[in-house]
C-alpha positions as CSV (number, residue, x, y, z in Angstrom):
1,X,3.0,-9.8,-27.0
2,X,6.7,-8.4,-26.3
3,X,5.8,-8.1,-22.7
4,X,5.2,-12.1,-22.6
5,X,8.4,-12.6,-24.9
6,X,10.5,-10.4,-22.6
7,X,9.4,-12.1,-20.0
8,X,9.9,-15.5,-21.1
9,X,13.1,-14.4,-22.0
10,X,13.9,-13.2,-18.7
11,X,12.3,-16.7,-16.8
12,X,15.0,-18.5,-15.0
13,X,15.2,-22.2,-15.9
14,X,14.0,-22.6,-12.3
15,X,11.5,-20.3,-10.9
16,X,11.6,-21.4,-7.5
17,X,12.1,-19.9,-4.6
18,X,10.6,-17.8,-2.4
19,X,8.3,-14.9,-2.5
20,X,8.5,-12.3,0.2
21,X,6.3,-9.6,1.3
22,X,7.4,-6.9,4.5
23,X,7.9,-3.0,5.6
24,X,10.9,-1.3,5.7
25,X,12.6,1.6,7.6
26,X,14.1,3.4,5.3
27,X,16.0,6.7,5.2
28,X,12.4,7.7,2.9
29,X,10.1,6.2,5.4
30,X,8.1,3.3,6.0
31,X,8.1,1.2,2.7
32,X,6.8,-1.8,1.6
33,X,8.9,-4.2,-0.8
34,X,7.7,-7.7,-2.5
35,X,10.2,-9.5,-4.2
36,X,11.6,-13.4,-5.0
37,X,14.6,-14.9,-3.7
38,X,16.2,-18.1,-3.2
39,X,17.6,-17.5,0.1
40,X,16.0,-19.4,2.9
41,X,14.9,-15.9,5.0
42,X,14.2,-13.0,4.5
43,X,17.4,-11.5,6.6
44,X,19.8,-13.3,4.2
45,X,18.3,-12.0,1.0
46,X,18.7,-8.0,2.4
47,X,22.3,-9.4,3.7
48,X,23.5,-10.4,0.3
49,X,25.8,-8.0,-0.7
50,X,26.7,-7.1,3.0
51,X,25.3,-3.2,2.5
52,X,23.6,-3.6,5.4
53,X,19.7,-3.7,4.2
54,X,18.3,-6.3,6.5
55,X,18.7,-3.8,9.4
56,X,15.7,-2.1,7.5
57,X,13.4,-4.9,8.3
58,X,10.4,-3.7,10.5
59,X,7.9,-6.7,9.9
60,X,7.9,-9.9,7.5
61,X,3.7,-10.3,6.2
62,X,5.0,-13.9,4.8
63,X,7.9,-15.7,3.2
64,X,6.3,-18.2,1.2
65,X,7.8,-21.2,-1.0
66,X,6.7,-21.7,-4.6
67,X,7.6,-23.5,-7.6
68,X,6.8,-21.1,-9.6
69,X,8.1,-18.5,-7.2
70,X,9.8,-15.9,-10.0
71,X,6.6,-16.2,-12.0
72,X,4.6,-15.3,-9.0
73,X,6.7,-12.2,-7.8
74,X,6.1,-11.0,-11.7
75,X,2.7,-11.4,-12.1
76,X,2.3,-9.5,-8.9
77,X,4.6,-6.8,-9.6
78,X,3.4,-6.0,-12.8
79,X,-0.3,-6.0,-11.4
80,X,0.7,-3.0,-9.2
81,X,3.5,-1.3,-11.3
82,X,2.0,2.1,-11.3
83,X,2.4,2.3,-7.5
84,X,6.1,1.6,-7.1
85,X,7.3,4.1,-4.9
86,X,10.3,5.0,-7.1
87,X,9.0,4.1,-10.4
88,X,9.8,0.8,-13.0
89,X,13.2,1.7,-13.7
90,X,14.3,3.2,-10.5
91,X,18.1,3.3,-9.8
92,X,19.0,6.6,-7.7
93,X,21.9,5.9,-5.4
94,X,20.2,8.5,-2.6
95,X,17.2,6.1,-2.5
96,X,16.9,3.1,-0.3
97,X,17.9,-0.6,-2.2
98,X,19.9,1.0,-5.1
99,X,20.4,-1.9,-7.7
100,X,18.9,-4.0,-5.1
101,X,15.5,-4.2,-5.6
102,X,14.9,-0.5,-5.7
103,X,12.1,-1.1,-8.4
104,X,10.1,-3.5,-5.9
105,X,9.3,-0.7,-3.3
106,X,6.2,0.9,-3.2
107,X,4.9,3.8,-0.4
108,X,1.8,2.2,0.4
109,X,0.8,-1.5,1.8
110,X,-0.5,-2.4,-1.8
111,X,-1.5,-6.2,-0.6
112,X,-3.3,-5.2,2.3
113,X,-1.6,-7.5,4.9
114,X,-0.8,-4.5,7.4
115,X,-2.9,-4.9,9.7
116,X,-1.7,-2.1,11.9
117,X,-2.8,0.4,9.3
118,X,-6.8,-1.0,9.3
119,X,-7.7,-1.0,13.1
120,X,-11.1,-0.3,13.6
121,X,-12.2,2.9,15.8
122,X,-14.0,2.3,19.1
123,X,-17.0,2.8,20.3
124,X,-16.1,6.4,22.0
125,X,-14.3,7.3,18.3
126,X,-17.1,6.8,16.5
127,X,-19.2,9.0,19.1
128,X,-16.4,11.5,18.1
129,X,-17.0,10.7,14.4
130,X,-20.8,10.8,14.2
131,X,-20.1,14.3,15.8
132,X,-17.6,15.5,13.1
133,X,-20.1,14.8,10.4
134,X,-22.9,17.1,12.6
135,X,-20.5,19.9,12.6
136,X,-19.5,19.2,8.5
137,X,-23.2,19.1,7.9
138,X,-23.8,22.5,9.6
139,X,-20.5,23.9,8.1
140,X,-22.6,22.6,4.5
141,X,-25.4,24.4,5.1
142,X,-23.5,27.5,5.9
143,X,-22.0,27.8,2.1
144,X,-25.6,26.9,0.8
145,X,-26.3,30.0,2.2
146,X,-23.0,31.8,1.0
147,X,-23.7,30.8,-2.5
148,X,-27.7,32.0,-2.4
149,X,-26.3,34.9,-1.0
150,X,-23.9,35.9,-3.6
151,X,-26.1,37.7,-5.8
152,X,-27.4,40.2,-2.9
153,X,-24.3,40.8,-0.7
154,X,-21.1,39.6,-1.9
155,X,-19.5,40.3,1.7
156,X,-21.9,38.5,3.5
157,X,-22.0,35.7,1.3
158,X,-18.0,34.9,1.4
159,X,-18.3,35.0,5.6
160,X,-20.9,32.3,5.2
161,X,-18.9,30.4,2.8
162,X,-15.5,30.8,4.2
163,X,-17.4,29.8,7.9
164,X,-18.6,26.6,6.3
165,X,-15.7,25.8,4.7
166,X,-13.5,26.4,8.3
167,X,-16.1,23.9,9.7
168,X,-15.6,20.9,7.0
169,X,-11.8,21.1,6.6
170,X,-10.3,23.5,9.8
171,X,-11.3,21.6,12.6
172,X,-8.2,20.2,14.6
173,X,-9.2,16.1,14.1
174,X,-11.8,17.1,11.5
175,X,-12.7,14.1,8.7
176,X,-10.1,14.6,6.9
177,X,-8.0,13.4,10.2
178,X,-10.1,11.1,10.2
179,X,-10.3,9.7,6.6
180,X,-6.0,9.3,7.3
181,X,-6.1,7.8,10.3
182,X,-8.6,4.9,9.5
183,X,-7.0,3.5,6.2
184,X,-9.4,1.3,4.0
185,X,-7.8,-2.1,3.0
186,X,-7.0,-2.1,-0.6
187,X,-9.8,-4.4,-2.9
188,X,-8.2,-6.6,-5.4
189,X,-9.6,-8.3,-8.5
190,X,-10.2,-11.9,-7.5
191,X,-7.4,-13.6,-9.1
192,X,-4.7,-11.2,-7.4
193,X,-6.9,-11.9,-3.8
194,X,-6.4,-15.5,-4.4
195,X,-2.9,-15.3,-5.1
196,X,-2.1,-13.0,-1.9
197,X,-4.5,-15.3,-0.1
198,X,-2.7,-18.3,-1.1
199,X,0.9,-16.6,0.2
200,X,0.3,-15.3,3.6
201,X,-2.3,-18.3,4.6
202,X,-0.4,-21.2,3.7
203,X,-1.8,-24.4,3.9
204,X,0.6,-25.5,6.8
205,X,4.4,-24.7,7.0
206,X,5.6,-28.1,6.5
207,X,3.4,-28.6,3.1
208,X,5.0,-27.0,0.3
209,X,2.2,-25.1,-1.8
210,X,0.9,-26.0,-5.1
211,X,1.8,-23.8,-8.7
212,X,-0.1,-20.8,-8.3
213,X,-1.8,-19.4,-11.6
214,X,0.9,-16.5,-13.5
215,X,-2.0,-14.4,-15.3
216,X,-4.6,-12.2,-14.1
C-alpha cells in the first residue's frame, strides 16, 4: 500500500517518454542500465549534465516511445530490484552514474536481450562437451569409491576422492568453463516477457506503441 502511494506520489503528470535499455563500459566493467528519459536518444540522456557518460555506451538493445514510459521503467525496475548492481539506494561517487542513475545499473543482462552472451556452441564444442561430461562421470565414480573406501583405508580413500574431484572441477576448460561461457537467457514471468517483448520488437518505428500494462 505505501509502495503504490509513494509511487503515485512520485508519477510525473506526464509519463511519457522513453524507455531505454543498453551496456555500458564502465570503470566497474560491462553493465547493463534500464532507465526513462525524455530525451530523443539515448546519447543525449548520458550527455545531460556534460560528465561525459555517453562515452560509456557499448550497445543500445532498444529506445522505445511510451505513454506511459515512467510507469513502465518502474514496473520493470522494481520487478528486478534485488539485482541492481549497486543496490536501491546507491550513491557512491567512485561508482559509475553517481546521482545519475547509479540505482538503475545492474551486473548482469537481466532482460535477456544480449544476444552476444547466449551463442550457441558448435558442433565440434559439443564433441568437446559430451567429452567433459565422460571424464566428470569417471572422476564421479572415483569418490564413490573414496567414500566406500573410507572405513578400510583412510589414505587410499582421500587419493580416490581428491582424484575424482581433480577430474570434475581441475580440468583446464572443465564444465564449470563451460557452464560460464554458454550463459542461459534469463526466464521471466509472462507479464514482464510481454512487456520486454513489446519494447525491443516494436510494432514499426513510425507507429507509436500502445499503453503497456504497469503491474505484474
Amino acid at each position: 500500500m505505501l509502495k503504490n502511494l509513494w509511487r503515485w506520489f512520485k508519477r510525473p503528470k506526464n509519463p511519457a517518454g522513453y524507455v531505454y535499455y543498453a551496456r555500458l563500459k564502465t570503470n566497474c566493467g560491462l553493465l547493463y542500465k534500464l532507465g526513462y528519459t525524455k530525451k530523443p536518444s539515448l546519447k543525449e540522456r548520458l550527455a545531460y549534465g556534460g560528465h561525459g557518460d555517453e562515452k560509456m555506451i557499448d550497445q543500445e538493445f532498444f529506445f522505445t516511445y511510451c505513454e506511459d514510459a515512467w510507469d513502465v521503467e518502474q514496473t520493470l525496475l522494481e520487478h528486478f530490484t534485488r539485482q541492481r548492481a549497486f543496490g536501491k539506494y546507491s550513491k557512491n561517487a567512485r561508482k559509475p552514474l553517481c546521482g545519475r542513475g547509479q540505482t538503475e545499473l545492474f551486473a548482469h543482462d537481466i532482460l535477456g536481450l544480449d544476444e552476444n552472451l547466449y551463442i550457441k556452441p558448435d558442433a565440434q564444442t559439443l564433441a568437446t562437451i559430451r567429452e567433459q561430461n565422460n571424464d566428470v562421470g569417471g572422476g564421479c565414480l572415483f569418490v564413490f569409491l573414496g567414500l566406500i573406501l573410507v572405513p578400510f583405508t583412510l589414505g587410499l580413500s582421500l587419493l580416490f576422492i581428491v582424484g575424482g574431484l581433480s577430474g570434475i572441477f581441475g580440468r583446464p576448460g572443465g564444465i564449470k568453463n563451460f557452464a560460464a561461457q554458454y550463459k542461459q537467457r534469463p526466464v521471466h514471468p509472462p507479464a514482464i516477457a510481454d512487456l520486454i517483448k513489446s519494447l525491443s520488437q516494436p510494432v514499426s518505428d513510425s507507429v507509436q506503441p500502445k499503453a503497456l500494462p504497469t503491474k505484474c
